[in-house]
Structures are given as C-alpha cells and as structure tokens.
C-alpha positions as CSV (number, residue, x, y, z in Angstrom):
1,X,181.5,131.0,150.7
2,X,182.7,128.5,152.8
3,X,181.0,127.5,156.0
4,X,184.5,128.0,158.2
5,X,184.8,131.3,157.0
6,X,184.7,133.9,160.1
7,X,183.3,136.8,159.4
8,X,184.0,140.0,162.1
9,X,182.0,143.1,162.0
10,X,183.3,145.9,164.3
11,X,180.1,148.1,165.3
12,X,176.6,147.0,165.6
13,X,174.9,150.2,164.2
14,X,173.0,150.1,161.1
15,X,175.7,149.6,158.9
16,X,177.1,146.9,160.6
17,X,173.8,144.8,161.4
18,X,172.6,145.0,158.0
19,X,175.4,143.7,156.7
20,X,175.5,141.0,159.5
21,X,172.0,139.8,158.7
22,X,172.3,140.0,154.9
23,X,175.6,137.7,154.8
24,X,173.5,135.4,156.7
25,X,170.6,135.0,154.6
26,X,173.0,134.4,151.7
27,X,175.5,132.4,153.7
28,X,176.4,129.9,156.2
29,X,179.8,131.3,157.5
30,X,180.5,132.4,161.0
31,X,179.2,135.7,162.0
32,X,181.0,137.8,164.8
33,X,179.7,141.4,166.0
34,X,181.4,143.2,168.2
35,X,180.4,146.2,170.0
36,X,181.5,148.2,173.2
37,X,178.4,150.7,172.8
38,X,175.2,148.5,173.9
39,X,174.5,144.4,173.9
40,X,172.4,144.7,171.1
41,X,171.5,146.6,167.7
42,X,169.2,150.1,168.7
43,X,167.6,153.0,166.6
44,X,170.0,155.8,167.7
45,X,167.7,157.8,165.7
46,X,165.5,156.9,168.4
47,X,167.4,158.4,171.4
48,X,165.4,161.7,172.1
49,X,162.1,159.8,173.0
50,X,163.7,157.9,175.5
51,X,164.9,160.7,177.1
52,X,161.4,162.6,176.9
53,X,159.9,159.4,178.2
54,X,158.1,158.7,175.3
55,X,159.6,155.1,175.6
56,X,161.8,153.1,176.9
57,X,165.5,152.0,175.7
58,X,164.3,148.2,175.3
59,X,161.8,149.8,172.9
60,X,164.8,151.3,169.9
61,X,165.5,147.5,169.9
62,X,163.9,146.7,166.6
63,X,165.0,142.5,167.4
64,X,164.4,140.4,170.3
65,X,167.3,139.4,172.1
66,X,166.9,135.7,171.2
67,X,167.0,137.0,167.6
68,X,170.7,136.8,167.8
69,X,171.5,133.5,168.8
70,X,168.2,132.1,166.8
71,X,170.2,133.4,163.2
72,X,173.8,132.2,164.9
73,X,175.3,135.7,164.5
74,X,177.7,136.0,167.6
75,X,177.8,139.0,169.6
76,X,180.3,140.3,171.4
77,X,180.4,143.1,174.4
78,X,183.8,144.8,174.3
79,X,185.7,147.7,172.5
80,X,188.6,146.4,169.6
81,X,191.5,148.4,171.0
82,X,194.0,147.5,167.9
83,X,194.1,145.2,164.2
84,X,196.9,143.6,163.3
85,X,196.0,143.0,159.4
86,X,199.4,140.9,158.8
87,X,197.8,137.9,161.5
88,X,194.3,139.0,161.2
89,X,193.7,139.4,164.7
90,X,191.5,141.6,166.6
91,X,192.3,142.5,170.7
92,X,189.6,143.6,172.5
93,X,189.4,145.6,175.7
94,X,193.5,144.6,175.4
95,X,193.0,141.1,176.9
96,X,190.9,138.9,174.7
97,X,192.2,138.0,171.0
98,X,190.0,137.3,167.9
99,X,190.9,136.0,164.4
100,X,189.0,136.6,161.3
101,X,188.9,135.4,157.4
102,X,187.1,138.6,156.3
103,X,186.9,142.3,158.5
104,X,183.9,144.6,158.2
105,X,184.4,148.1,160.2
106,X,181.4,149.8,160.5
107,X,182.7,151.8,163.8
108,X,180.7,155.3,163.3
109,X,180.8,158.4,164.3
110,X,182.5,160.5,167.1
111,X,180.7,164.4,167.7
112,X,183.3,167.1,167.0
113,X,185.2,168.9,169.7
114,X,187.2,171.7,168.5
115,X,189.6,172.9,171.7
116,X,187.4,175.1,173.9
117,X,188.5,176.1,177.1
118,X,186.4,173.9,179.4
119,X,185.2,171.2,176.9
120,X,185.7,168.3,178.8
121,X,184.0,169.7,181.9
122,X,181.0,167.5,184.3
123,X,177.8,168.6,182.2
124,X,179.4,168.7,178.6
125,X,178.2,166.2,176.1
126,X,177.0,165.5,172.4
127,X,174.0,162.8,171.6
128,X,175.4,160.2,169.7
129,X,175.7,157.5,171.3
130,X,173.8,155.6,173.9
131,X,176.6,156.6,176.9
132,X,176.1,160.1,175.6
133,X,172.4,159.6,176.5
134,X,172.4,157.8,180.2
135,X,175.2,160.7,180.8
136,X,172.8,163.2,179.6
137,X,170.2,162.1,182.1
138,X,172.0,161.8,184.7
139,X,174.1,165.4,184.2
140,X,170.3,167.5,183.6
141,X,168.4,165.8,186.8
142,X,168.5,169.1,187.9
143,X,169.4,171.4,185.1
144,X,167.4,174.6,185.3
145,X,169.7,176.3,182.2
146,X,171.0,174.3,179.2
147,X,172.8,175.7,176.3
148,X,173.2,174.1,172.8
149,X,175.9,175.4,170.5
150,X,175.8,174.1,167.0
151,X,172.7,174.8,164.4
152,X,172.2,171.1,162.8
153,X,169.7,167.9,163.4
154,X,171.2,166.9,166.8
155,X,171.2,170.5,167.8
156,X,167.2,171.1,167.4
157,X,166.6,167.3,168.7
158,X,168.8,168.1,172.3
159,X,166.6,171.7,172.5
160,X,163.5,169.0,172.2
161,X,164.7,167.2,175.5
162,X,165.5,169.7,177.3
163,X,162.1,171.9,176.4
164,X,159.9,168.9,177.0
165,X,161.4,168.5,180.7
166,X,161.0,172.7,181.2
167,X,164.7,173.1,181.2
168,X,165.5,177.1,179.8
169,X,167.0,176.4,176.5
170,X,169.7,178.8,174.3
171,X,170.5,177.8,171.4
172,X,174.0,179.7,169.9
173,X,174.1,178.9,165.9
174,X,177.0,180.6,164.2
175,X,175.2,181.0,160.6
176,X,172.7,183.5,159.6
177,X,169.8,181.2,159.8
178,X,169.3,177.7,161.4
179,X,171.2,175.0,159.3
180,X,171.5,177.6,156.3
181,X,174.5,175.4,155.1
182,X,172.0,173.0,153.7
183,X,168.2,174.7,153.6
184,X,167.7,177.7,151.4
185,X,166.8,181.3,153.2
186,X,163.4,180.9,153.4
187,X,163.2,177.2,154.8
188,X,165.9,178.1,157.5
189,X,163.8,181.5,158.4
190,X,160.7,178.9,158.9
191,X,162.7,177.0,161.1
192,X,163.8,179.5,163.4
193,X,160.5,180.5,164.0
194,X,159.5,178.0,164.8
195,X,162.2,176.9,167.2
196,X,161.9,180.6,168.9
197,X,157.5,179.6,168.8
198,X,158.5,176.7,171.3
199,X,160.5,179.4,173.9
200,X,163.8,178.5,172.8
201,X,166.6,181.1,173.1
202,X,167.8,181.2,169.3
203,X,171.2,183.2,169.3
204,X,171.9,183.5,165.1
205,X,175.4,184.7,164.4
206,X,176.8,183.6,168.1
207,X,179.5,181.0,169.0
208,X,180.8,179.9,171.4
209,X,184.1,181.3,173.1
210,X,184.8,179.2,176.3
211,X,182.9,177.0,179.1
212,X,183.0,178.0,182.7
213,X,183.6,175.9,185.3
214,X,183.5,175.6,188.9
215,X,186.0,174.5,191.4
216,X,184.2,170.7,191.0
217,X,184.6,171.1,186.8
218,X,181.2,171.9,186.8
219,X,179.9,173.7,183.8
220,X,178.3,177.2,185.3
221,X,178.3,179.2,182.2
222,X,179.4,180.0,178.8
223,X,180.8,182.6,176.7
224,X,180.1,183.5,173.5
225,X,182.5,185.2,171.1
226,X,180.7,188.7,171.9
227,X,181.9,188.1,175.4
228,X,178.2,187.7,176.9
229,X,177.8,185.3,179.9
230,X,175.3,183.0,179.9
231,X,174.4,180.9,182.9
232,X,173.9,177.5,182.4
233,X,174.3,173.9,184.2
234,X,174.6,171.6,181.2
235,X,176.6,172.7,177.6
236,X,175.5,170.2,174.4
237,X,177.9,170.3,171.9
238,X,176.0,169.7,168.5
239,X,178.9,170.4,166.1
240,X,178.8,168.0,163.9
241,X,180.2,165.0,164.0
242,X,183.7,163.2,162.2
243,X,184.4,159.4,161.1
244,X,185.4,157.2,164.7
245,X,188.6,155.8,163.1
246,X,191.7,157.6,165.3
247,X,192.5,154.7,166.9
248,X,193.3,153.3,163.5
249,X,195.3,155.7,162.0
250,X,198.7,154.1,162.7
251,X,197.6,150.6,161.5
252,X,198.4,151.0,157.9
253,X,194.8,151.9,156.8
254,X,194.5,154.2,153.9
255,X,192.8,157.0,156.0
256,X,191.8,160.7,155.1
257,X,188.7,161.6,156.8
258,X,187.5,158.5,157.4
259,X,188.9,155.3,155.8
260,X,189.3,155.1,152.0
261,X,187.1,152.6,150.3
262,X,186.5,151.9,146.5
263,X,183.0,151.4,145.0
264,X,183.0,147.7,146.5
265,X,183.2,149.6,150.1
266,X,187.3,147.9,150.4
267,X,189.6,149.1,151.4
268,X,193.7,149.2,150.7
269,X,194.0,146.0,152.6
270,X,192.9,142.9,151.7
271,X,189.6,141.2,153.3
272,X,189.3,144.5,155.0
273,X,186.2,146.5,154.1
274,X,184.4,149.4,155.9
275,X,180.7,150.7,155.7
276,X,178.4,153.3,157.2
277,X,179.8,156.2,159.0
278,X,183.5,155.9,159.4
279,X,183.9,155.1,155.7
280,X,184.9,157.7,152.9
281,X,184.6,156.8,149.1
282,X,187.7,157.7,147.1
283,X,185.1,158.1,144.0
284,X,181.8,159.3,145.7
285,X,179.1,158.3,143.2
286,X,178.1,161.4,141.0
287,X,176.3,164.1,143.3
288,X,177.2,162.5,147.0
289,X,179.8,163.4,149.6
290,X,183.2,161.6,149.9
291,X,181.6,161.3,153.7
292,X,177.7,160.5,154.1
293,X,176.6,160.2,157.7
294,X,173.1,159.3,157.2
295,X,171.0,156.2,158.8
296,X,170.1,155.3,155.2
297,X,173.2,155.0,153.6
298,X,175.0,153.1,156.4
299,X,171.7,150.7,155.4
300,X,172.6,150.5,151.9
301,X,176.2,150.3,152.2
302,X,175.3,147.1,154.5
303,X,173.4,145.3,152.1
304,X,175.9,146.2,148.8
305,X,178.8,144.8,151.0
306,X,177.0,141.4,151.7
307,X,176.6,140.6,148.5
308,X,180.0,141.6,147.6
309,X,181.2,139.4,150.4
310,X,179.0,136.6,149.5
311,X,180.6,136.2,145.9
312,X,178.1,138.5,144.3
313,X,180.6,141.5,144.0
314,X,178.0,145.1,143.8
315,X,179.6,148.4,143.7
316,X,177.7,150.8,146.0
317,X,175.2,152.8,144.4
318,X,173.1,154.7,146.5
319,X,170.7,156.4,144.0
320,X,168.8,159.6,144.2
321,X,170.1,161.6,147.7
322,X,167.3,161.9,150.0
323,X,166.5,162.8,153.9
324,X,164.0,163.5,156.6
325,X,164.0,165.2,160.1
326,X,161.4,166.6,162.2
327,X,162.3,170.4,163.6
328,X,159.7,170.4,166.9
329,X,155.9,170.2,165.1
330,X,157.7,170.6,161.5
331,X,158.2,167.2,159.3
332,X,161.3,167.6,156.8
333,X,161.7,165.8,153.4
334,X,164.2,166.2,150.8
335,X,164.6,164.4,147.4
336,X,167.3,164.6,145.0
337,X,169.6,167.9,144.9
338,X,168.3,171.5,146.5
339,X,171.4,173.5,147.2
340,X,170.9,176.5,149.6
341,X,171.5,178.6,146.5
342,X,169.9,178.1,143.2
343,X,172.7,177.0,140.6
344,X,173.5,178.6,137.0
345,X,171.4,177.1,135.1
346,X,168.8,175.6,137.5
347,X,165.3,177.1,137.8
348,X,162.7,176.5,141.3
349,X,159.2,177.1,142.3
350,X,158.8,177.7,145.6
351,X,155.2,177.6,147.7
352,X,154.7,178.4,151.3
353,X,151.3,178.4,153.3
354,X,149.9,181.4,154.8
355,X,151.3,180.7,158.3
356,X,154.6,179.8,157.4
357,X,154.3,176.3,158.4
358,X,154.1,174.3,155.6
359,X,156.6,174.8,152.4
360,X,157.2,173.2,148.9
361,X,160.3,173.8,146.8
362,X,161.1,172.3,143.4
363,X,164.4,172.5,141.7
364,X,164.3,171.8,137.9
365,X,166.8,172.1,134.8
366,X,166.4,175.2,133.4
367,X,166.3,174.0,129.4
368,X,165.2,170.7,129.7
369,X,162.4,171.4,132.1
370,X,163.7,168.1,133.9
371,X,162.8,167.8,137.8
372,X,166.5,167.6,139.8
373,X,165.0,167.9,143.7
374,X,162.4,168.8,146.0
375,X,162.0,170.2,150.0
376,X,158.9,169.8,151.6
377,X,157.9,170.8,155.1
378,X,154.7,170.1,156.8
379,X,153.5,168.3,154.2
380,X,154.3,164.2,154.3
381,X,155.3,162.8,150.7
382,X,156.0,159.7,149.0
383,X,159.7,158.7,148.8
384,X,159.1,156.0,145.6
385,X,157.3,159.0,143.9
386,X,159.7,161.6,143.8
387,X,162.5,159.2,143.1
388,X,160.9,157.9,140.0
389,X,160.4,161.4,139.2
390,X,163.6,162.8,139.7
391,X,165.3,159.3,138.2
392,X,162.9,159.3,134.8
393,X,163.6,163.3,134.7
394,X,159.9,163.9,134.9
395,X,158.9,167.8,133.6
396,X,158.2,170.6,136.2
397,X,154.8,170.5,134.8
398,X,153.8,167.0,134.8
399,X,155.1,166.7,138.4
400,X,152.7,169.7,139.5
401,X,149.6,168.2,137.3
402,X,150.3,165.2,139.1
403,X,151.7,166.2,142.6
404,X,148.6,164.1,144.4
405,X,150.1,161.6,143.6
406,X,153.0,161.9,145.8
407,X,150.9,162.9,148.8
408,X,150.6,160.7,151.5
409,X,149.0,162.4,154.5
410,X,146.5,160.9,156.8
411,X,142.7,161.2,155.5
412,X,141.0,164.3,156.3
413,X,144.0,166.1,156.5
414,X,143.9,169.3,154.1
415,X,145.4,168.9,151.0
416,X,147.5,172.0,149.4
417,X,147.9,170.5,145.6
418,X,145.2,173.1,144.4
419,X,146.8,176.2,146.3
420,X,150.3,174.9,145.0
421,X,149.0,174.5,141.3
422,X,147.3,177.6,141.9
423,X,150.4,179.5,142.7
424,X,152.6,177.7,139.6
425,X,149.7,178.6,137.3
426,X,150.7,182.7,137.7
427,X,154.3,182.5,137.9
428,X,154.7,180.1,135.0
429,X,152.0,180.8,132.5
430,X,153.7,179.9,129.6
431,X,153.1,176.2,130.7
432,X,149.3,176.7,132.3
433,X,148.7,172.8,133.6
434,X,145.5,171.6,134.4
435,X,144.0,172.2,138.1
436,X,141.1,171.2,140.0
437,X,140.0,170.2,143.7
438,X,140.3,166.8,144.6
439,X,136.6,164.5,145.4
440,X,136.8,163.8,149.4
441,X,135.5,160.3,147.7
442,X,139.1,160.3,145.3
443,X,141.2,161.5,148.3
444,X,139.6,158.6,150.9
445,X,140.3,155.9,148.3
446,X,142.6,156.6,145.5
C-alpha cells in the first residue's frame, strides 16, 4: 500500500480501532478516525461501573491519549452527516469536507424504539452510548422509581445501576422467562431468580403500552398492556438494538438491515467496506447471524479487514460462536450452538447445583457423540478449551472425563467436575467414564 493512501474510518468503537491499529502495524498510509460519540476509543462494555462509581470514564480508555498521535492515526471530533462515493468525500457536522482513497464504516448500533406514546419524553433513554450514559446520570439524580422494559443484556445491566444507587427497580419482560429467546427454560428460570433475589420487580409476560408524561414531558408513569399504572421517574428502553446506518440509506449503499457486505467485509461500492455493528453479511458464515452485535466480532471483523486492506485479502471467518455476560452475582459463558430448544437430532446433559446458582449444559450430536455447544453459569471456563473441543468434535464422554481441564476458577474455589461426572455417570451409563476427586496439590498447580 502506498504511503499517500488515506484511509477514513467512520466510528471509533471496537470495530473501527482495531481495524485502525492493525492497518498501521502492516502499513504506512494515512489513518483518519472519525467520531462524534467521545475523543477517544472506550470499553462501552464498560459503562455500568462508571455509573455505579466503580470507576471513572477515563478508566474504559484502554490507550493513553498520546497513544494516538504517537502511532500517527488522526482523530477526528465530529459526526459524518453525508458520503458522496462518486468524489469520495465525507462532510462532517455539514461544514468541514474530507477525502479518502479507501472508507471503513464501522458506525454501530442505535437502541430500538418502536412508536410508544411518550417515547421521546425527559427521563427516557437506552445505554448504548456514552451520551446515553451522562443523560442517564443526570435524568436519575433523583429517581426514586425506574422502570426497564425489555428482557436482554442491557436490560439486567440498567436494573444493576439503578439497584446499586437504591433506586425501586421493575423490570417488564414480554417472554415467559428472562431472555428465553436465547437461554433454555431452566437457565432463564435461574436468572429470574436471581434478578427477583436482588429486589427487582420482575414483571414476565408484561409490555409496555404507553409512557406518561407530565406537563414538562416528564416521564411520571407507564402502562403496561394489562392497563396497570406504574409510577416511575425514569423509563430505560432495553429493546434491543438495530444497525446505525439511516442516514445512509439514500446514498446508494446496498442496505437491508444493516449494510450488505461479502466475506471480505465490502460492500457494493468500491473502496467502501463496513465492519462491526452496522454491517450485515449477505452469506453469514455457517451457523452465524446475517447481523452479529457482539464486542468480539466487531474485533474480528477489524483485524480480517486490515489485512484485506493491506493487500493480504482474508474473508471473515469468525469461528466457533461464543459469549459471556454477568446477570447480578451470576457469570455467563456460552460456546458453540445451544438453542433454547433441543434440535432433532441433538442430545444434552444438563447439571445444576443444589442452590440453583451454578449450571452446566452440553449439547452434542446425537449419533456421532460429537460435542456442538456448551452454557455454563457460575462456573468460569476456558474459552481455548471448549473451542478446540467443539472444533476437533471431541466426544460427550471425553469432554466430561476431562472437564478439569477447562476449569479456570480461582484456587480454593470449589470445584463441581466430580458432582457433574457424578450426575452423567447415572443418566448415561452405557458410556460410564472414569471419576475421581481432584488432589488440592493437582488443583493449586496443574
């Protein structure tokens, strides 16, 4: 690549820094990133303990602020406000004009709104994006009442806030059982619990109707689609969230949900790419979404398309699915494909602990015996384990003999491997494995 060659990344999330700083260790070109969000790259994941004072916003920076300038990636302050692909040119903030060679969008996510009466009131908001959380703070200095609608990750991470700061917390969730669209029955009952254990108001089967407002557009209330008032002082809309790429859609962009992209992340225009949230694969690699809005693969997509761009063309291939949350005191991990519904043709083993905090469910091919995914709750495992597992199609019964292995808890924390074994011994008997307790010497220092 040629040293002249510009370079303009809209977005400075994951996506679009990872793909800034890989272009620059392979190449010498000129780097723009532009961003209207925040001066510099942040952990959004990172958000909620700024807000519950567990650090501050200088702290999500993961790069000093000489960083920037030191690895002569440009940054820019602004919002792009229109492309004109035919010159090349970006306008920003509608006064200031910038040209590039090659464009990377990597512009996000916007949360969902879907036409309720009173959803742009004072006191409304999603948490996405670092406005969304100064407004946030500011709106709940004196929130006594908060209600959440919408049963997902942001959802259970805005009831965190607002419990940590003693704010009275309902939480309206259309499904069944929290986030039952993606965790089987007896994961998403676990959950609840828990969130109901930390004096949350968890309304299953309730949605939410309308906002109330005051003569000010203050939010003073909801109501739910059983007609039942609930006071409140601050809504947080948790309803997922939908590619940020509206203000493209007249610009001649190939755009469904978000904008179409082939396996090398471009798109229908030339020297026009886009990565991370906002982009949708016209042939999602076997297993994924057309749409994956997930820290990890706006990472990967990042570092595929600088290669690409540096004359090392990669198509994007994101590997075995994985994901982790934290719901309150309860870690998440998820490896490969567990549907919320076992599959014809797909056997599971499932293990849960006496007090219905901790949980272990595998997925594997009925015939072949082969390992397809794994949930685990409460119990911290290792990501490079179950991937080689579930890549090499590792047995049910080899993964169980050897499920230490994947274990990566802190030392002297107890250890369920012989409980689990234990459990898989008497529902599988035709394939007994071996089982015995762990040394404390072999689990200080394997």
């Amino acid at each position: 690549m040629q040293e002249d060659t510009h370079i303009v990344i809209v977005g400075n999330g994951i996506a679009g820094i990872t793909a800034a700083r890989h272009i620059r260790k392979r190449a010498d070109c000129r780097i723009t990133v532009i961003s209207g969000e925040t001066d510099y790259f942040f952990s959004r994941t990172a958000l909620m303990y700024v807000y519950m004072g567990h650090m501050k916003f200088e702290h999500t920076q993961p790069y000093e602020n000489w960083f920037w300038k030191k690895n002569k990636i440009e940054l820019i302050n602004g919002w792009v406000t229109s492309v004109d692909f035919d010159s090349k040119s970006l306008s920003i903030g509608g006064n200031q004009e910038l040209y590039y060679d090659k464009l990377i969008l990597a512009t996000g996510s916007t949360p969902n709104r879907f036409g309720w009466p009173g959803q742009d009131a004072n006191g409304v908001s999603g948490l996405y994006s670092k406005q969304d959380l100064d407004y946030i703070a500011e709106q709940t200095k004196t929130t006594k009442q908060a209600v959440i609608v919408g049963g997902g990750l942001i959802g259970v991470e805005l009831a965190e806030m607002f419990h940590s700061r003693g704010v009275k917390v309902t939480f309206l969730v259309r499904e069944k059982n929290f986030w039952d669209i993606v965790l089987p029955e007896e994961e998403a009952k676990m959950i609840d619990q828990e969130i109901i254990e930390h004096h949350i108001d968890l309304r299953l089967e309730t949605e939410l109707k309308e906002i109330e407002t005051d003569d000010q557009n203050q939010v003073v209330a909801v109501i739910t689609n059983s007609g039942e008032r609930i006071d409140c002082q601050f809504v947080g809309l948790t309803v997922g969230v939908s590619p940020n790429v509206s203000w493209l859609k007249e610009s001649g962009l190939e755009i469904n949900r978000g904008i179409m992209v082939n396996e090398y992340l471009e798109t229908n225009i030339p020297d026009v790419y886009a990565i991370g949230d906002c982009a949708e694969h016209q042939k999602p690699p076997t297993g994924r979404r057309p749409v994956e809005q997930v820290w990890y693969t706006g990472r990967m997509m990042g570092e595929t398309l600088a290669r690409t761009i540096t004359e090392e063309k990669m198509a994007y291939k994101p590997g075995v699915w994985f994901n982790s949350a934290k719901f309150f005191n309860i870690e998440y991990q998820t490896y490969g494909q567990v549907k919320p519904r076992i599959e014809a043709g797909e056997e599971q083993f499932v293990w849960q602990s006496a007090d219905h905090k901790k949980l272990l469910r595998v997925v594997f091919d009925e015939k072949s015996m082969a390992v397809l995914g794994v949930n685990v709750f409460g119990i911290r495992m290792r990501h490079e384990v179950w991937d080689d597992w579930i890549v090499n199609q590792k047995k049910i019964n080899f993964v169980m003999e050897h499920l230490d292995q994947a274990n990566f808890d802190p030392e002297f924390y107890k250890t369920y491997e012989y409980d689990i074994r234990d459990q898989f011994n008497r529902e599988f008997d035709f394939m007994t494995i071996k089982n015995t307790k762990p040394s404390l010497f072999k689990r200080l220092f394997a």
